[in-house]
N, CA, C and O atoms as CSV, one atom per row, in Angstrom:
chain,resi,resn,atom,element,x,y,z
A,1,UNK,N,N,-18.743,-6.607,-22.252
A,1,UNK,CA,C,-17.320,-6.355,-22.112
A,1,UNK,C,C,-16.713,-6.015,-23.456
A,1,UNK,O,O,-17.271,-6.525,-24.428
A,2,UNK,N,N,-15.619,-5.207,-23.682
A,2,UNK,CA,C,-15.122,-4.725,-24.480
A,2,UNK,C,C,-13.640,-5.667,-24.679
A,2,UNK,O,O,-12.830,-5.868,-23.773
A,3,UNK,N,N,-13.545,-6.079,-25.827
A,3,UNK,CA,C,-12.527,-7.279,-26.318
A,3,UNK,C,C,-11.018,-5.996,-26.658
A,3,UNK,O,O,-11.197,-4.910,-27.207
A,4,UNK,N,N,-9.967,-6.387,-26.283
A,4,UNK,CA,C,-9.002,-5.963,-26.883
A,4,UNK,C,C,-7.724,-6.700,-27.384
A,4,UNK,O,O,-7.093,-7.535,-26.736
A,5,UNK,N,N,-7.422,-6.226,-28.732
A,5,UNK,CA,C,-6.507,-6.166,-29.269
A,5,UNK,C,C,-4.752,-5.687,-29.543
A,5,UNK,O,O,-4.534,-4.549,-29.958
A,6,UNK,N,N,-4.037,-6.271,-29.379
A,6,UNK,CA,C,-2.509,-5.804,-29.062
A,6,UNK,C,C,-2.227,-6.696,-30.585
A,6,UNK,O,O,-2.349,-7.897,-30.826
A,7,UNK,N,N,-1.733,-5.347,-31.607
A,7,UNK,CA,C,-0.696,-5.962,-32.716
A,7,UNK,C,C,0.905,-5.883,-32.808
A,7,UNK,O,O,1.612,-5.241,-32.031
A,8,UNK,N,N,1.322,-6.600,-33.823
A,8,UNK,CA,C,2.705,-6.231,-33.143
A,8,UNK,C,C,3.039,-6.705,-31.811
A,8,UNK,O,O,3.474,-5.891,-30.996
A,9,UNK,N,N,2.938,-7.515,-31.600
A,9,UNK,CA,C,3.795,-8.044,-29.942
A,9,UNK,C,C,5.156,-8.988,-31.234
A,9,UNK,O,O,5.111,-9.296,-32.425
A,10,UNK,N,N,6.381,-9.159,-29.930
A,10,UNK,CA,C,7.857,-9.297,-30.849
A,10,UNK,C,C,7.015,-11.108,-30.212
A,10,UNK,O,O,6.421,-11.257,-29.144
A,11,UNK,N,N,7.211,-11.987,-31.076
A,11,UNK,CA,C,7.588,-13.064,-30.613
A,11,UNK,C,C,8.107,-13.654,-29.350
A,11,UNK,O,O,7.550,-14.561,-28.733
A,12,UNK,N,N,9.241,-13.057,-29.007
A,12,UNK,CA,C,10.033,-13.255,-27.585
A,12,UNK,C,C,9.151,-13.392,-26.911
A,12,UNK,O,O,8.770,-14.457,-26.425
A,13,UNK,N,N,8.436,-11.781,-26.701
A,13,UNK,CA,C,7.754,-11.180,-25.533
A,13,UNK,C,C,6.433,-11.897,-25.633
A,13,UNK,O,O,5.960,-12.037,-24.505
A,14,UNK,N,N,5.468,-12.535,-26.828
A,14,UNK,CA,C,4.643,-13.352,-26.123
A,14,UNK,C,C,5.032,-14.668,-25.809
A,14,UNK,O,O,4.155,-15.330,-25.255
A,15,UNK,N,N,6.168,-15.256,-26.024
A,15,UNK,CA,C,6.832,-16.570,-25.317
A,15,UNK,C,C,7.001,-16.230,-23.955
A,15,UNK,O,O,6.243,-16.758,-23.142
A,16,UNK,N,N,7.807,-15.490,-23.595
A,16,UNK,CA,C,7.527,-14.484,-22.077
A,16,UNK,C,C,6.333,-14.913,-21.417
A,16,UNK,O,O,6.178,-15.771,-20.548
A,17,UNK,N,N,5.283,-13.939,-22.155
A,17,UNK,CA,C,4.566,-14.068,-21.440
A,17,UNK,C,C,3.147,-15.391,-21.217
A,17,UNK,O,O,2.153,-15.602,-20.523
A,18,UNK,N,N,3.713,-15.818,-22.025
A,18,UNK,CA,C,2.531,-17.289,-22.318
A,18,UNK,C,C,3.269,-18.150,-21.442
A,18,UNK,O,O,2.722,-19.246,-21.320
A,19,UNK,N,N,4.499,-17.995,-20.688
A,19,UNK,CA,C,5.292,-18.624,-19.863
A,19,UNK,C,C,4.974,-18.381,-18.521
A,19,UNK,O,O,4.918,-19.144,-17.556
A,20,UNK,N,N,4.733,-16.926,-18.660
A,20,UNK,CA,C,4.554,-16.721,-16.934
A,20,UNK,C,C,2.960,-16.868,-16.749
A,20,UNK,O,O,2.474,-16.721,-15.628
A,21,UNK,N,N,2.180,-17.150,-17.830
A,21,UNK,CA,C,1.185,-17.694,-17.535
A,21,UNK,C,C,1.078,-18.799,-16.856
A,21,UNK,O,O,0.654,-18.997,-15.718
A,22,UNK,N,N,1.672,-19.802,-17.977
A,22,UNK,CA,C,1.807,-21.189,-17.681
A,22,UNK,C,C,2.639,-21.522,-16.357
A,22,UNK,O,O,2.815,-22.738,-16.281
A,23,UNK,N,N,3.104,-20.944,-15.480
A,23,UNK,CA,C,3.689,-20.754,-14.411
A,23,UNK,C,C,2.516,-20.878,-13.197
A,23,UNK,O,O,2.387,-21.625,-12.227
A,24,UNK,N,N,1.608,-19.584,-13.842
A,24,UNK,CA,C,0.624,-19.183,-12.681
A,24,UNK,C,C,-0.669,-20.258,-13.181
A,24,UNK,O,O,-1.789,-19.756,-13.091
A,25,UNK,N,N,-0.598,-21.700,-13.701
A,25,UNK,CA,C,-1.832,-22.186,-13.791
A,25,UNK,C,C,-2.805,-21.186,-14.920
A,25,UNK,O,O,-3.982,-21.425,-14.649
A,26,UNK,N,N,-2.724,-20.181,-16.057
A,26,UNK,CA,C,-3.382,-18.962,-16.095
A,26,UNK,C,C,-3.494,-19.303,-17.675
A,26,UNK,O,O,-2.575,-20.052,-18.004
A,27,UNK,N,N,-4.181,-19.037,-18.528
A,27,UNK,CA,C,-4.427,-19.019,-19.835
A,27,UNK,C,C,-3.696,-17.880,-19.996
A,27,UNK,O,O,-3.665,-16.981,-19.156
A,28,UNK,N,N,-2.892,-17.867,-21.411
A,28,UNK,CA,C,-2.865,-16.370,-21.226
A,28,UNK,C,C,-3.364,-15.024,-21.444
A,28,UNK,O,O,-2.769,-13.997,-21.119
A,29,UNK,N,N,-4.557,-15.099,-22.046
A,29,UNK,CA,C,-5.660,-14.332,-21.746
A,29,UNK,C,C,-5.992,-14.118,-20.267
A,29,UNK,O,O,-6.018,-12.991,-19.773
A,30,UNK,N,N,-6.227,-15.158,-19.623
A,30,UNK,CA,C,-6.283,-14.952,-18.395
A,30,UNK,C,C,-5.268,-13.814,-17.424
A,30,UNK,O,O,-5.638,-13.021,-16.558
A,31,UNK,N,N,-3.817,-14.102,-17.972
A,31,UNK,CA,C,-3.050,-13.021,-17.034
A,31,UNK,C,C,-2.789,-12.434,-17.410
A,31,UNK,O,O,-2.176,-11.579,-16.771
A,32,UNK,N,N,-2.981,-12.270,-18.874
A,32,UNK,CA,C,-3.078,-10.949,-19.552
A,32,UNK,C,C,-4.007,-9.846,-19.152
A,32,UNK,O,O,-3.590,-8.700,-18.985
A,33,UNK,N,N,-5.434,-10.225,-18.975
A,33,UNK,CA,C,-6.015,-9.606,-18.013
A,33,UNK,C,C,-5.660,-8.924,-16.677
A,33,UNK,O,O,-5.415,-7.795,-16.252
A,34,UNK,N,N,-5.767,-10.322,-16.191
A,34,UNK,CA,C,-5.028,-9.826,-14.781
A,34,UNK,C,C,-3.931,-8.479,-14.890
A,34,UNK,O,O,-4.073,-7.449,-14.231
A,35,UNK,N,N,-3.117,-8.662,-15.603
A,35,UNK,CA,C,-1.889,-7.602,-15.901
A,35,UNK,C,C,-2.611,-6.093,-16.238
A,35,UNK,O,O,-2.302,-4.953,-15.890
A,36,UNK,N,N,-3.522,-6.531,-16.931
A,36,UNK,CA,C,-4.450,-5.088,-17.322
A,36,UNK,C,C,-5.334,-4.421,-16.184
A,36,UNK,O,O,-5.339,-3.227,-15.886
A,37,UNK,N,N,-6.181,-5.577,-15.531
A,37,UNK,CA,C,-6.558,-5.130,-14.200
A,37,UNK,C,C,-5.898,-4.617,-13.205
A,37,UNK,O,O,-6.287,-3.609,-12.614
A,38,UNK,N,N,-4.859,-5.237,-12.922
A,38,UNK,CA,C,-4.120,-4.287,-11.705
A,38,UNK,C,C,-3.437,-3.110,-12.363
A,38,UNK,O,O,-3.210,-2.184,-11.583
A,39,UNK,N,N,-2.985,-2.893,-13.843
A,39,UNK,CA,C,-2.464,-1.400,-14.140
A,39,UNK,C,C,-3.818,-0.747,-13.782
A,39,UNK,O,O,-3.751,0.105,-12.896
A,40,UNK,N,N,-4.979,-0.983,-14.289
A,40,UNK,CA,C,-6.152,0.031,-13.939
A,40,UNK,C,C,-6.568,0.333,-12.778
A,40,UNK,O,O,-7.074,1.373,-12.358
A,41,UNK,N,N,-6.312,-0.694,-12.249
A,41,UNK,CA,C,-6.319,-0.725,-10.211
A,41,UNK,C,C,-5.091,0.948,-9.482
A,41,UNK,O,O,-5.358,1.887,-8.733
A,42,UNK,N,N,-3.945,0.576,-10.149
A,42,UNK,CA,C,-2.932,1.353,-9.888
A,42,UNK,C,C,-3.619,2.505,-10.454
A,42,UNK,O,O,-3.369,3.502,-9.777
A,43,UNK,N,N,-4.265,2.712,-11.280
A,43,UNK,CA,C,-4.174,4.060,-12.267
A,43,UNK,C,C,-5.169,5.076,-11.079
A,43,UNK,O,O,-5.135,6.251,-10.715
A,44,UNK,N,N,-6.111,3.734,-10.723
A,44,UNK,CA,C,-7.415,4.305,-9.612
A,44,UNK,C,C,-6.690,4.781,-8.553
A,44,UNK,O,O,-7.136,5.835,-8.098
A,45,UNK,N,N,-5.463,4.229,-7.876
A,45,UNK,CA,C,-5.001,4.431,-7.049
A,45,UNK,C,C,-4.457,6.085,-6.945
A,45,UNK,O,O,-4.729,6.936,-6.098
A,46,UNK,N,N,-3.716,6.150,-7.977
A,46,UNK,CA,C,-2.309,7.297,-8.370
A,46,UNK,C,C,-3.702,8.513,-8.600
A,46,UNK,O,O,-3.526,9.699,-8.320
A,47,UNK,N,N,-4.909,8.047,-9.084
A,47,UNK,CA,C,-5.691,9.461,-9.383
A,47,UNK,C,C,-6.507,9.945,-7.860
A,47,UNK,O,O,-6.979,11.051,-7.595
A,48,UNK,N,N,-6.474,8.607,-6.937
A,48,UNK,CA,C,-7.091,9.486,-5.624
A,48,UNK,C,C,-5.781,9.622,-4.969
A,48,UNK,O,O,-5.954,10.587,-4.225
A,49,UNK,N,N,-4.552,9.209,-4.810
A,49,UNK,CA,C,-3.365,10.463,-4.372
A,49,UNK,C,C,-3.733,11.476,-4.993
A,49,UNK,O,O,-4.359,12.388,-4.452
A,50,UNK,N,N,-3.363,11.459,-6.345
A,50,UNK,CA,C,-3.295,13.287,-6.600
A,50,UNK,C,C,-4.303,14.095,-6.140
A,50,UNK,O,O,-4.095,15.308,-6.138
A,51,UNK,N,N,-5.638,13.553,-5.645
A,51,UNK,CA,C,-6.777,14.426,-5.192
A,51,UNK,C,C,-6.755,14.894,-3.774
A,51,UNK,O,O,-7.402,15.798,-3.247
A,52,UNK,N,N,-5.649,13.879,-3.150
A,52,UNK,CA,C,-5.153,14.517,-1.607
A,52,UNK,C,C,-4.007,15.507,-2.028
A,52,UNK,O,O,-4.096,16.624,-1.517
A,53,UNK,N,N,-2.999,15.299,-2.832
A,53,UNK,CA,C,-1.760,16.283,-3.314
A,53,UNK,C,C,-1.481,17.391,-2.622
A,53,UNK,O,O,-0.731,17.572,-1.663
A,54,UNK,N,N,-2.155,18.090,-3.206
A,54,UNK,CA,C,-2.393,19.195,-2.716
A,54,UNK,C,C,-3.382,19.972,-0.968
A,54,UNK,O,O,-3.912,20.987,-0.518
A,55,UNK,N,N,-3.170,19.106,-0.772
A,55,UNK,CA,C,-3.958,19.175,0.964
A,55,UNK,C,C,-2.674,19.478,1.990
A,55,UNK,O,O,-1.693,18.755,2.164
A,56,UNK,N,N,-2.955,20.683,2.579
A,56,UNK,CA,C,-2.443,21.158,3.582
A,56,UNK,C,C,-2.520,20.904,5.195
A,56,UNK,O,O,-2.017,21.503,6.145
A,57,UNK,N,N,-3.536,19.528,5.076
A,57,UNK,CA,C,-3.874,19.408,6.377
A,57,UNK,C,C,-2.510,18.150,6.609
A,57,UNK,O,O,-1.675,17.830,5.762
A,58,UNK,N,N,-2.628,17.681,7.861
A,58,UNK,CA,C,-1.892,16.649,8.111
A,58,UNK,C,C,-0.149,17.498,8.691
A,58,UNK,O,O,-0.019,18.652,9.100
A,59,UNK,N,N,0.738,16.642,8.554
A,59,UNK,CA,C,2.009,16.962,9.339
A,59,UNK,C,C,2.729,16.605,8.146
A,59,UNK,O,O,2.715,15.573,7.475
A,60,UNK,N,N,3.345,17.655,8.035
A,60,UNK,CA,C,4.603,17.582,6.861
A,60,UNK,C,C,6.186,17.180,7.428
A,60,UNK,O,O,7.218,17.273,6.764
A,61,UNK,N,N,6.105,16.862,8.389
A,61,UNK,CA,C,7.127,16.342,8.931
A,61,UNK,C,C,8.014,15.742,7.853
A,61,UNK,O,O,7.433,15.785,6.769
A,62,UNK,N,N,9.652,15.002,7.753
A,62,UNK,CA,C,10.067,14.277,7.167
A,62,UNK,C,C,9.533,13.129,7.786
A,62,UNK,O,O,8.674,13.298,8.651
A,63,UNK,N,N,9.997,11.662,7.405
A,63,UNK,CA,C,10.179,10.702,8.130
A,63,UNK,C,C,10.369,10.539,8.902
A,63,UNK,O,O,9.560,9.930,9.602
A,64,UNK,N,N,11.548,10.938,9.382
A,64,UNK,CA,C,12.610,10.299,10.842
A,64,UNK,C,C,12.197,11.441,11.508
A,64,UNK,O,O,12.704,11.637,12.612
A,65,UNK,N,N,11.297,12.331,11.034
A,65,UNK,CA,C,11.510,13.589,12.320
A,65,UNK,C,C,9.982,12.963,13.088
A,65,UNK,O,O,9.707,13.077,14.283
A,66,UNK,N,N,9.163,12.320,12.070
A,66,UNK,CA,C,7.764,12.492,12.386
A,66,UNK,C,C,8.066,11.049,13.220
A,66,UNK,O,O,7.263,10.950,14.149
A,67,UNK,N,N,8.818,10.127,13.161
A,67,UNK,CA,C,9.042,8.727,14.033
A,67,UNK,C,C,9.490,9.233,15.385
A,67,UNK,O,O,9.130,8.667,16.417
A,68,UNK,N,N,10.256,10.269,15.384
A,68,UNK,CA,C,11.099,10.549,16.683
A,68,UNK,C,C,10.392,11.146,17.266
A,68,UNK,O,O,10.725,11.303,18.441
A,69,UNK,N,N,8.739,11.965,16.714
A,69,UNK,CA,C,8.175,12.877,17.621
A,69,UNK,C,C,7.251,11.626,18.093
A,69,UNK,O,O,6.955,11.754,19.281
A,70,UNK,N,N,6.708,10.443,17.496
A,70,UNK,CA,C,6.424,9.513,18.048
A,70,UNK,C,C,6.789,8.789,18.802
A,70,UNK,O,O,6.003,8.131,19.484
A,71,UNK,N,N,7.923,8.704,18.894
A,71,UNK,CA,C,8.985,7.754,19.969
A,71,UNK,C,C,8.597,8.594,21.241
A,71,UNK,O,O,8.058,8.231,22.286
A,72,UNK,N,N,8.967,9.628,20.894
A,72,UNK,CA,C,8.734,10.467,22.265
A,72,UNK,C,C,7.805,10.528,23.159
A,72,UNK,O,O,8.030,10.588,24.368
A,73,UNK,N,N,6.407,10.515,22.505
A,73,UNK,CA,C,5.346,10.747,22.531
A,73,UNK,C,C,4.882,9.070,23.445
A,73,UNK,O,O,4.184,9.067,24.459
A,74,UNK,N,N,5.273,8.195,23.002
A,74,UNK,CA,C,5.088,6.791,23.103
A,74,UNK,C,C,5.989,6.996,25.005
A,74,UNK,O,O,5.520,7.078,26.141
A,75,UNK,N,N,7.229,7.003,24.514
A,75,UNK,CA,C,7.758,7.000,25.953
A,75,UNK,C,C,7.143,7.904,26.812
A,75,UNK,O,O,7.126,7.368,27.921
A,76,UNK,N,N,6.549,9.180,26.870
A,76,UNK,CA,C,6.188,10.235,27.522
A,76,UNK,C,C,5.011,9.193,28.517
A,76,UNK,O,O,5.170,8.753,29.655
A,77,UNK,N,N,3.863,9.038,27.601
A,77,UNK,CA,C,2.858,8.188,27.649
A,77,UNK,C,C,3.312,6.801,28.658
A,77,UNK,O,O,2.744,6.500,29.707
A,78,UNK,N,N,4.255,6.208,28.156
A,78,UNK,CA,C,4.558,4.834,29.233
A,78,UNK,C,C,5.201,5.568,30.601
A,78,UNK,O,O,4.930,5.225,31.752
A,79,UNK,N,N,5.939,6.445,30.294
A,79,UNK,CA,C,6.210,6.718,32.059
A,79,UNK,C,C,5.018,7.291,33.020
A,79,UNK,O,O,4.917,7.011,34.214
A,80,UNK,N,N,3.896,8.374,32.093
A,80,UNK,CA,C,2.951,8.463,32.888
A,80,UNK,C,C,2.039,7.437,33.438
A,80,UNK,O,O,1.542,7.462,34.564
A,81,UNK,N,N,1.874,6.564,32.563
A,81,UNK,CA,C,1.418,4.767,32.830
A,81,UNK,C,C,2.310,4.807,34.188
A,81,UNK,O,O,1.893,5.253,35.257
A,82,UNK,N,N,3.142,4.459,34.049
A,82,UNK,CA,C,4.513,3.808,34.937
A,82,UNK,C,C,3.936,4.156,36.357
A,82,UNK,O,O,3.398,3.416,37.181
A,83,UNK,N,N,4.221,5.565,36.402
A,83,UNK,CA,C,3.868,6.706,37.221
A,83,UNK,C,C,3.167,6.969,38.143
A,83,UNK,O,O,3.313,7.554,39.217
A,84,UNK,N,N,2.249,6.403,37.547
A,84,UNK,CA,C,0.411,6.876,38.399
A,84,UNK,C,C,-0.144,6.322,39.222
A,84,UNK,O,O,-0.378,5.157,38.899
A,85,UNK,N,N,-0.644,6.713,40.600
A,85,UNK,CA,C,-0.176,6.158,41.331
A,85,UNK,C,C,-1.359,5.204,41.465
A,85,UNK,O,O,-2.276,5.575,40.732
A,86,UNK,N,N,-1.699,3.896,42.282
A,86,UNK,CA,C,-2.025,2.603,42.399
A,86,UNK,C,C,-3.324,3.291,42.746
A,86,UNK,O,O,-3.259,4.446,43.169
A,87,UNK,N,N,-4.596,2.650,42.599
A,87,UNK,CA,C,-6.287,2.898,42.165
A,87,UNK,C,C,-6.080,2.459,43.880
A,87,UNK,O,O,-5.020,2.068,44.369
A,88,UNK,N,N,-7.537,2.663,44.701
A,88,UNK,CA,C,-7.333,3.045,45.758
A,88,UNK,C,C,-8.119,0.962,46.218
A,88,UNK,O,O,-8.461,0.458,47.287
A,89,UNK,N,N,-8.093,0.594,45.267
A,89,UNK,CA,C,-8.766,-1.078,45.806
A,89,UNK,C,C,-7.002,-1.778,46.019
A,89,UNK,O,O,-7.000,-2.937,46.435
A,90,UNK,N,N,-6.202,-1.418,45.873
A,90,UNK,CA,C,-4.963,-1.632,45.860
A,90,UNK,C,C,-4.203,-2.785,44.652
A,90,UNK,O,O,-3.223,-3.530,44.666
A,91,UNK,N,N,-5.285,-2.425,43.656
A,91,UNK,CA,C,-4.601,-2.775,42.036
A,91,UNK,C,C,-4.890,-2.074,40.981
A,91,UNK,O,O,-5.617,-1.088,41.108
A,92,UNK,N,N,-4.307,-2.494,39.556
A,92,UNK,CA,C,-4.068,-1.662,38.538
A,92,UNK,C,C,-5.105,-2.426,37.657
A,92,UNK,O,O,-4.601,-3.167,36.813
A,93,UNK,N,N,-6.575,-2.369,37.713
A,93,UNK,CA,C,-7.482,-3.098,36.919
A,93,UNK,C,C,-7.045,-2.348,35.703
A,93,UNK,O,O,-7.553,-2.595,34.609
């Protein structure tokens, strides 16, 4: 593993943060880490969005347009449920 170094931190900000350690049970090495791991987690994240970005497949819908074609779609679906008529043993297994 590769050790790192931060110079220059203001006083305040490692009272800060040696606090919200001591909060989480955490050395603060410990959530200092942690803090570094999930930015690199995020970074993994934000670089496989951008590799979909540009993809033309899928529905560009807005939001509320792409919920309402679902709503629809949902009700369409329950009335044909509703609808149909009774299986011939005289129930709806």
């Amino acid at each position: 593993m590769v050790a790192l170094q931060i110079r220059d931190v203001p006083d305040d900000v490692r009272q800060t943060l040696a606090e919200c350690a001591r909060a989480r049970g955490q050395s603060l090495q410990a959530f200092l880490l942690s803090m570094v791991q999930e930015e690199a987690r995020r970074s993994a994240n934000l670089a496989l969005l951008d590799r979909f970005a540009g993809r033309d497949d899928g529905s560009r819908l807005p939001a509320e347009e792409a919920t309402a074609a679902l709503d629809q779609a949902r009700t369409e679906r329950e009335t044909q449920l509703r609808d149909r008529p009774m299986s011939a043993t005289g129930g709806d297994a």
